[in-house]
C-alpha angles and dihedrals in degrees: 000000000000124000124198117218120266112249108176118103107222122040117265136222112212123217144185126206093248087064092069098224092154128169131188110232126190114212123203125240132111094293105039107230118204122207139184110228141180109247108217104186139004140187135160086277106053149308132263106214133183114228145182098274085225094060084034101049124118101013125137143180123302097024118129128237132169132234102218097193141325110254104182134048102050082219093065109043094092073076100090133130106028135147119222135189119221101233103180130354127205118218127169131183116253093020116122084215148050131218121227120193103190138186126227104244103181096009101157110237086245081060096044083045092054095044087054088051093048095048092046094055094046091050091049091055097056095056 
C-alpha cells in the first residue's frame, strides 16, 4: 500500500454522520440562514462539515461562515462563535449534499487548546 505524505499541519480526528458530531453554522446572505450540520473531521485549524446542497449552494472559498456553537459531543461545546473560511467544497453532481473543509479564522487560543485536547483523546482512543 502506498501512502501519500501528510501535509496538514495540525493532527485530525475523522468522523462519520452516524457518530453525531453536529454543529449549528450560520451562513451569511442577506437573511442569515442558520443550519445544523455534521461535522466529519476537525483539527486546531478548522473543520470539514456535510450539508443540505440548497443552504450550501453557491458557496465558495474564502467566504465566511460562523460556527454558532458545538452541540455534540458534550466535549466539544466550549467551541462557539467562530468565523470560518471555507477553504474547499466537494460537489459533486447527482449528491444531495456538499462538503465544506473550513478554516478557523478568530478561533481564541482556550478554543484551539481544547480542540487539541479533543483530537488527542480521540486519537488516543483509537491506538
Amino acid at each position: 500500500m502506498v501512502q501519500g505524505v501528510e501535509r496538514r499541519k495540525f493532527p485530525r480526528a475523522y468522523f462519520t454522520v452516524k457518530d453525531g458530531i453536529t454543529a449549528v453554522l450560520e451562513l451569511p446572505g442577506p437573511e442569515k440562514f442558520t443550519m445544523s450540520t455534521n461535522i466529519l473531521s476537525i483539527s486546531e485549524g478548522g473543520i470539514s462539515f456535510i450539508g443540505q446542497r440548497e443552504a450550501l449552494e453557491g458557496f465558495t472559498s474564502e467566504d465566511e461562515i460562523l460556527l454558532v456553537r458545538c452541540i455534540e459531543p458534550e466535549e466539544l461545546r466550549f467551541l462557539h462563535s467562530v468565523v470560518m473560511q471555507i477553504r474547499h467544497t466537494i460537489d459533486e453532481p447527482g449528491m444531495k449534499h456538499i462538503v465544506c473543509g473550513c478554516q478557523f479564522v478568530n478561533i481564541s487560543l482556550e478554543q484551539r487548546c481544547g480542540v487539541y485536547k479533543f483530537v488527542e483523546s480521540i486519537l488516543d482512543d483509537s491506538n
